[in-house]
N, C-alpha and C positions, 0 to 999 in steps of 0.2 A: 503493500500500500504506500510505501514512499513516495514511488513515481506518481501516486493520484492526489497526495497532501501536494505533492510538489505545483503542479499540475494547478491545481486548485489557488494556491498563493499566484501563482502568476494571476489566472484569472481574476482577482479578487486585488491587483493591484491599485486597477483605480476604483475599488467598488466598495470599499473598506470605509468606514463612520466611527466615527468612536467620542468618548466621553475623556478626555487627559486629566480630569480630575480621580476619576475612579478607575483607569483603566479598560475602561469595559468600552470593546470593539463590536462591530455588529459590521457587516452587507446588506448591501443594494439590493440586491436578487437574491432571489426564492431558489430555494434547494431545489426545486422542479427545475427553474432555469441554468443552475450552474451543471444538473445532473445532464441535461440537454446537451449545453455547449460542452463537456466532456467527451460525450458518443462521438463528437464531429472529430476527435482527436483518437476515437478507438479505445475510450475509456469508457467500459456499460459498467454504471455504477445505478441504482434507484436514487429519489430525493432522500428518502431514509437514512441511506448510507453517507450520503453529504454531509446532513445534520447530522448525524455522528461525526466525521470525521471535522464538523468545522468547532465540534462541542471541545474534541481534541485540541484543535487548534486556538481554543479560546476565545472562541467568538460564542457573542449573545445572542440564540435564536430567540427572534419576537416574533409576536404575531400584533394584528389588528387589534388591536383591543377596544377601540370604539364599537366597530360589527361585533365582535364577540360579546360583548357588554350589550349590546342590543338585542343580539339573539337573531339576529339577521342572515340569511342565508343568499347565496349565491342568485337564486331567483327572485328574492325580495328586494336584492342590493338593483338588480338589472330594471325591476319593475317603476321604483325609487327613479334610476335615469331616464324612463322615455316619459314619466309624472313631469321632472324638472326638464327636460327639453323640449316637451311640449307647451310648458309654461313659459319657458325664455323665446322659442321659438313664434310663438302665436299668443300673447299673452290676452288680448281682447277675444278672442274667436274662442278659446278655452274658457273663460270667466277665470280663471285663478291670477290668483295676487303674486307676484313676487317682492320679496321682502329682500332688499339689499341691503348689509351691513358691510360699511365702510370703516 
């Protein structure tokens, strides 16, 4: 597994965020998408095994936590966008309000 920690550090050079007070580093992209751009290198790895190995390397898997907090799913979050661009898109012909905070 060296070559795919290795592998992974390259990709995650400019994808890397972090906190210099506490140390704690986190990525840009999703174990799904690092698992992805591996195959194209001939590395078959799962998102699974990513997050393991980025847990090794000391990175902070997060999630959403707003949607999680909500309780919101994948088809509620998509239903949410054609409500709001419906509303930005045709705001008199729908009747809904948009409320902009500046």
């Amino acid at each position: 597994m060296p070559e795919v920690i290795e592998k992974i550090e390259q990709l995650m050079e400019y994808e890397t965020a972090g906190d210099p007070m506490t140390g704690l580093k986190w990525t840009r992209k999703t174990t799904g998408k690092i698992a992805t751009e591996l195959k194209s290198f001939g590395i078959y790895v799962g998102r699974t095994t990513v997050g393991d190995l980025l847990k090794k390397m000391d990175f902070s898997l997060k999630v959403n936590h707003k949607n999680k907090a909500l309780g919101r799913t994948r088809h509620q979050r998509h239903e949410r966008k054609e409500i709001n661009s419906l509303s930005i898109s045709r705001p008199f012909e729908s009747n809904l309000l948009i409320k902009v905070i500046l």
